[in-house]
C-alpha positions as CSV (number, residue, x, y, z in Angstrom):
1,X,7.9,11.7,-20.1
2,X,5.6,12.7,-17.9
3,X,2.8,11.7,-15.0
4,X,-0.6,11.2,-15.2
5,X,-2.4,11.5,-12.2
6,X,-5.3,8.8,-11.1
7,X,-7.2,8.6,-8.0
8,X,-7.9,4.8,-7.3
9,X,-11.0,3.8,-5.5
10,X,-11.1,0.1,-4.7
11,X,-14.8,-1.7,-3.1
12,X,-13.3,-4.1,-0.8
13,X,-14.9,-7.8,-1.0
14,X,-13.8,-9.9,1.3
15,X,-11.4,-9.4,4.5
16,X,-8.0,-7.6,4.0
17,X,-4.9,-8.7,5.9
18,X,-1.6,-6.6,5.7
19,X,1.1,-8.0,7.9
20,X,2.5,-5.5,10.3
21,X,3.5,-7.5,13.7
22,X,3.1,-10.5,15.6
23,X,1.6,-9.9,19.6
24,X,1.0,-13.5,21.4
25,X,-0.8,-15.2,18.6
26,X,-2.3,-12.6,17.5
27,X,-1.3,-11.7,13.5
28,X,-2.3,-7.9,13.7
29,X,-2.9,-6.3,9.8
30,X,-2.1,-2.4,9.2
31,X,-5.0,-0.1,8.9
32,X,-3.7,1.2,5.2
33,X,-2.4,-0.6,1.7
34,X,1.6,0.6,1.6
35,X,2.5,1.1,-2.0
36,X,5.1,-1.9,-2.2
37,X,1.3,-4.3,-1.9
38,X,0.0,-2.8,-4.4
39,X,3.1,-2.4,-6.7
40,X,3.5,-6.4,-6.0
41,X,-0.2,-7.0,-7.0
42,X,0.2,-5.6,-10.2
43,X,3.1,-7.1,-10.9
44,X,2.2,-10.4,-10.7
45,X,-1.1,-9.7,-12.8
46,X,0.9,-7.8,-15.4
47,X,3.2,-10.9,-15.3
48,X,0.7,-14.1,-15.5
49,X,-1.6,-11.8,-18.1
50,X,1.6,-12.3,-20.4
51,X,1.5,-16.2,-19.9
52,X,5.1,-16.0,-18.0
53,X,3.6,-16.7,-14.6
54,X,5.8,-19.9,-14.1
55,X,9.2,-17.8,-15.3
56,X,10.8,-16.3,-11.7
57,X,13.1,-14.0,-14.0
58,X,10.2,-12.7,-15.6
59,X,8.8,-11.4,-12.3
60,X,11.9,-9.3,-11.6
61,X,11.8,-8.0,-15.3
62,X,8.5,-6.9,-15.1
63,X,9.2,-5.7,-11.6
64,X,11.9,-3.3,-12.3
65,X,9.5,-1.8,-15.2
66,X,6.3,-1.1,-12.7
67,X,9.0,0.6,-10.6
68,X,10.3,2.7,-13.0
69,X,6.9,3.6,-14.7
70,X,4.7,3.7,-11.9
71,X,4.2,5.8,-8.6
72,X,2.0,4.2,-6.1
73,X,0.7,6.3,-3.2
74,X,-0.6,3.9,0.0
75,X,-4.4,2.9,0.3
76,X,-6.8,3.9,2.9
77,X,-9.9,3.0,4.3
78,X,-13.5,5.2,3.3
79,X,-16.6,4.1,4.2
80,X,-18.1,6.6,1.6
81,X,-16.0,6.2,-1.0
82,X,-15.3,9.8,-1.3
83,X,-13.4,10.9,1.9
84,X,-10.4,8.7,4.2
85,X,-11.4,7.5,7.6
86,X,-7.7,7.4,9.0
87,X,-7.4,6.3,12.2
88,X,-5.6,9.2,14.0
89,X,-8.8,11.3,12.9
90,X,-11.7,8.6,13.9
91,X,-11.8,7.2,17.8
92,X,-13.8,4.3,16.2
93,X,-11.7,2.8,13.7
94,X,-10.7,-0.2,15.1
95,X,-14.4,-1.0,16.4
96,X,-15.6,-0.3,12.8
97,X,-13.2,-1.4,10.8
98,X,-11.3,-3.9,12.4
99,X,-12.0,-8.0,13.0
100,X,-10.1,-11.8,13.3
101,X,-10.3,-14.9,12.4
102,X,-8.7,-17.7,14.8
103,X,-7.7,-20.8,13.6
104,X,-5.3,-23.7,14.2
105,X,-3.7,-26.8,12.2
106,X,-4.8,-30.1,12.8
107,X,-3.0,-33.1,14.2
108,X,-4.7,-36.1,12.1
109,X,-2.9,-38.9,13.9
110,X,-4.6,-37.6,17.0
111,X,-7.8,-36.3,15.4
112,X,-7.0,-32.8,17.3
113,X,-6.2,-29.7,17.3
114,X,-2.2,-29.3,16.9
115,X,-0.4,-28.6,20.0
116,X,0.9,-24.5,19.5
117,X,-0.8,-23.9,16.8
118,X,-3.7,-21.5,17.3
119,X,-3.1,-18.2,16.0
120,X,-6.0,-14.9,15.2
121,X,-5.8,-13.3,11.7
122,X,-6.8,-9.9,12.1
123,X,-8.1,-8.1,8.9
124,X,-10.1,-5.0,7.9
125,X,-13.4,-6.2,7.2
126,X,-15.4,-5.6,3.7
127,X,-18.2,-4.6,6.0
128,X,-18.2,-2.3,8.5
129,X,-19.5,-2.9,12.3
130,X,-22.5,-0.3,11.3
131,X,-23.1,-2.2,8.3
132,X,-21.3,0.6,5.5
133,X,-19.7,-0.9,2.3
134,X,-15.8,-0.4,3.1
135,X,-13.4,1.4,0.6
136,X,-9.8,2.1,-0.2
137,X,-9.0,5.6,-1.6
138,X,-5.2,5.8,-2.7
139,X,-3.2,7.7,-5.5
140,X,-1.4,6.1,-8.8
141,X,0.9,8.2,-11.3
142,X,1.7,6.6,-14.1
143,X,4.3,7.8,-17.3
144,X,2.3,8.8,-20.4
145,X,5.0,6.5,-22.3
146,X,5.1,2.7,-21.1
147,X,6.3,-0.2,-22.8
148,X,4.9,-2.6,-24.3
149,X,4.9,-5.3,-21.3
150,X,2.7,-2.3,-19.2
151,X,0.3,-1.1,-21.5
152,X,-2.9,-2.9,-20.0
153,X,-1.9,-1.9,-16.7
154,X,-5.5,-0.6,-16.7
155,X,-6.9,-4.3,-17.2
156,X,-4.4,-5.6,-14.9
157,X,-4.9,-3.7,-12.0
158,X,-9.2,-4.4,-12.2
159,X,-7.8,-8.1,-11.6
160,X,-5.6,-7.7,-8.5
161,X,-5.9,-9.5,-5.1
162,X,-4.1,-7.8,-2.5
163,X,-2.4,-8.8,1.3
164,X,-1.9,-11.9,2.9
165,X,-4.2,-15.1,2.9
166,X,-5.3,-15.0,-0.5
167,X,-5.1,-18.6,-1.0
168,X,-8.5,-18.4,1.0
169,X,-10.5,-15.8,-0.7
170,X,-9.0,-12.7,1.1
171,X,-8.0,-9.1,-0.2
172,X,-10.4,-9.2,-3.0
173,X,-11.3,-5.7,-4.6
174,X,-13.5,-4.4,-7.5
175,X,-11.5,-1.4,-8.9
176,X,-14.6,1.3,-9.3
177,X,-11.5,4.1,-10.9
178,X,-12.7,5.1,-14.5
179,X,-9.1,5.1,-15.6
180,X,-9.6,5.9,-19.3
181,X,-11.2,9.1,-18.5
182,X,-12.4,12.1,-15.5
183,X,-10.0,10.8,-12.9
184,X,-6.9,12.8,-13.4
185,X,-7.0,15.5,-10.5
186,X,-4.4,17.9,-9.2
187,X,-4.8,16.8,-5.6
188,X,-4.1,13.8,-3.8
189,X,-7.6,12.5,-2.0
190,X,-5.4,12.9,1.3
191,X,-5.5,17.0,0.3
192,X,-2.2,17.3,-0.4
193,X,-1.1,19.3,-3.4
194,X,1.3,17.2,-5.9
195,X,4.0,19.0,-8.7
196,X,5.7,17.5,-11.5
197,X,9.6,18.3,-11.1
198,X,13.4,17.2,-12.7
199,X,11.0,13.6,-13.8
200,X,10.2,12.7,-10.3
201,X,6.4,13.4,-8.3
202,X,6.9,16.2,-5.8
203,X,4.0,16.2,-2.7
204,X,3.6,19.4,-1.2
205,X,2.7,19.6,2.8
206,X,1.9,22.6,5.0
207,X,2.9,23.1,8.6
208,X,0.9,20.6,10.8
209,X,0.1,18.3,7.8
210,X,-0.3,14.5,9.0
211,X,1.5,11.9,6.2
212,X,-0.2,9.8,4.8
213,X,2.4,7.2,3.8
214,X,5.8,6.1,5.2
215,X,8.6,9.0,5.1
216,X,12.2,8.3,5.4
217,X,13.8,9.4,8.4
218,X,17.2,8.2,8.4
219,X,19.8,8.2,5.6
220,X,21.1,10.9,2.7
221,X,17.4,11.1,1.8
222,X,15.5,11.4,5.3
223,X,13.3,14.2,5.9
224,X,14.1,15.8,9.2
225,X,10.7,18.4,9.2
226,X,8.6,15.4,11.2
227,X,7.5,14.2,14.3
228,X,6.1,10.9,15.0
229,X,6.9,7.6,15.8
230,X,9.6,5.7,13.9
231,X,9.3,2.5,12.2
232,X,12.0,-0.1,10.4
233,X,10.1,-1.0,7.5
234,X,11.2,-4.6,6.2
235,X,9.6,-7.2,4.1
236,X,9.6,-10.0,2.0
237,X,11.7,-9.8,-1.2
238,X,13.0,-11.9,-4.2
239,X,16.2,-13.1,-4.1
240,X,18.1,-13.0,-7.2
241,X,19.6,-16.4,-6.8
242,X,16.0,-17.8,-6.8
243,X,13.5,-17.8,-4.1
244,X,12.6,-15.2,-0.9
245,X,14.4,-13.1,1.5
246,X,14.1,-10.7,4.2
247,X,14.6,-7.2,2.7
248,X,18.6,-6.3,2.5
249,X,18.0,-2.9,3.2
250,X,15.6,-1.8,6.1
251,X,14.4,1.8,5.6
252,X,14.5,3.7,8.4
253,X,10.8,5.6,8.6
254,X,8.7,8.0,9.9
255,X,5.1,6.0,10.8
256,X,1.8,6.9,8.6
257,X,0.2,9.4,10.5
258,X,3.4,11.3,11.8
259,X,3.1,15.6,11.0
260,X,5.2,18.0,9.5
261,X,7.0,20.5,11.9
262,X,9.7,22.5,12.2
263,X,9.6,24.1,8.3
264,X,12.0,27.3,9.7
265,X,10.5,29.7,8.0
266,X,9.6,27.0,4.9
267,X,6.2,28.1,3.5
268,X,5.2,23.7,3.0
269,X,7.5,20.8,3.2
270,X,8.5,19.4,-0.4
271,X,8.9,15.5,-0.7
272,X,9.1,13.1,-3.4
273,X,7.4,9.6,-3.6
274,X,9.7,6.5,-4.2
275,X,9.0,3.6,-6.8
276,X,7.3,2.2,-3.5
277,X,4.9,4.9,-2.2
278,X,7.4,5.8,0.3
279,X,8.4,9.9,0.3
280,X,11.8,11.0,0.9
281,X,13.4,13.6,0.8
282,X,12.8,16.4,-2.0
């Protein structure tokens, strides 16, 4: 079986929250979509488009498919709609792009505010500070076979709501991707070149080139050609026993923005992106 290659572009329409880290009360949001969101997103619309949205079991079913028929490159901030603002490349990012929302829980026995528990939501904003409709710009590859449970993916993924704080209107997105035809391309919309290889998706880097996804950096499959800063990348999973748990295994990573170096003589850096959008090694 092999990939087909889509470049997604997604009109954000209302605030967008990511959870990254917690500093004071301060909820701060990651500047970029990792592909485990969206992977998630489409999930549960594949799975409550098939009427099974109350079946648990039928989450991880559908789960394991998406991750075996789908390849999900992270999302990124344009305010054009054609090229990524990353934040390693624009001083203003955070003044454009970036914004909170404080709030607190209320005490009604006292008719106040409840004692600890004012917190700030940060988010990227649907809007930027200048005014500019804001994007998201990522990569999908998807096998030309799917099952049956997958095959309006396409419908499925115009419907997704993304991040944290959803229950209140946020990480809504208008999918603006003609998926059906013209949006198969042989580049990434990060530049990188991409290959077809042994069934897995090979991305191609030259000396100096920044990543623009999480890489692995510690384990059988890390990729030692990087500098950067280092990140343990842990989340939310479903337990098999029923309910929620922090992920078993952390992965070990190279940060979004780190660059290759140290190729030896390597002509580009070969790596291979994981049912999650995270590369490893090639």
């Amino acid at each position: 079986m092999a990939w087909v290659h889509y470049t997604l572009r997604f009109r954000l329409l209302s605030p967008l929250h990511i959870g990254y880290r917690k500093v004071g009360n301060l909820m701060q949001t990651r500047s970029y979509v990792p592909g485990k969101v969206l992977w998630g997103a489409l999930t549960a619309r594949l799975t409550r488009d098939l009427g099974q949205g109350a079946d648990g079991r039928a989450y991880q079913n559908i789960g394991k498919q998406v991750q075996d028929h789908f390849r999900f490159g992270y999302l990124w901030p344009s305010l054009d709609g054609q090229r990524l603002y990353l934040p390693w490349e624009q001083d203003d990012f955070d003044y454009l792009l970036l914004g909170s929302y404080a709030s607190t829980a209320l005490d009604y026995d006292r008719q106040a505010a409840e004692e600890g528990s004012l917190h700030e939501t940060e988010f990227i904003a649907p809007v930027a500070r200048d005014g500019r409709p804001v994007y998201l710009l990522g990569d999908l590859w998807v096998r030309d076979n799917l099952p049956p449970e997958l095959e309006n993916w396409r419908k499925a993924l115009g419907r997704v709501q993304l991040g944290g704080e959803r229950a209140y209107g946020w990480g809504r997105v208008r999918l603006e991707s003609d998926l059906n035809a013209g949006s198969q391309s042989s580049t990434t919309v990060a530049g990188y070149s991409w290959e077809e290889r042994a069934d897995e998706v090979v991305i191609c880097l030259l000396q100096g080139a920044r990543a623009c996804a999480h890489v692995l950096a510690a384990g059988s499959d890390a990729v030692r050609e990087m500098v950067g800063p280092v990140e343990v990348l842990v989340g939310w999973e479903m337990n098999p026993a029923g309910g929620f748990q922090i992920s078993q295994q952390p992965l070990v990573c190279w940060a979004p923005g780190s660059s290759v170096r140290n190729l030896q003589g390597l002509q580009q850096l070969e790596v291979l992106v994981g049912p999650f959008g995270v590369w490893k090694k090639g």
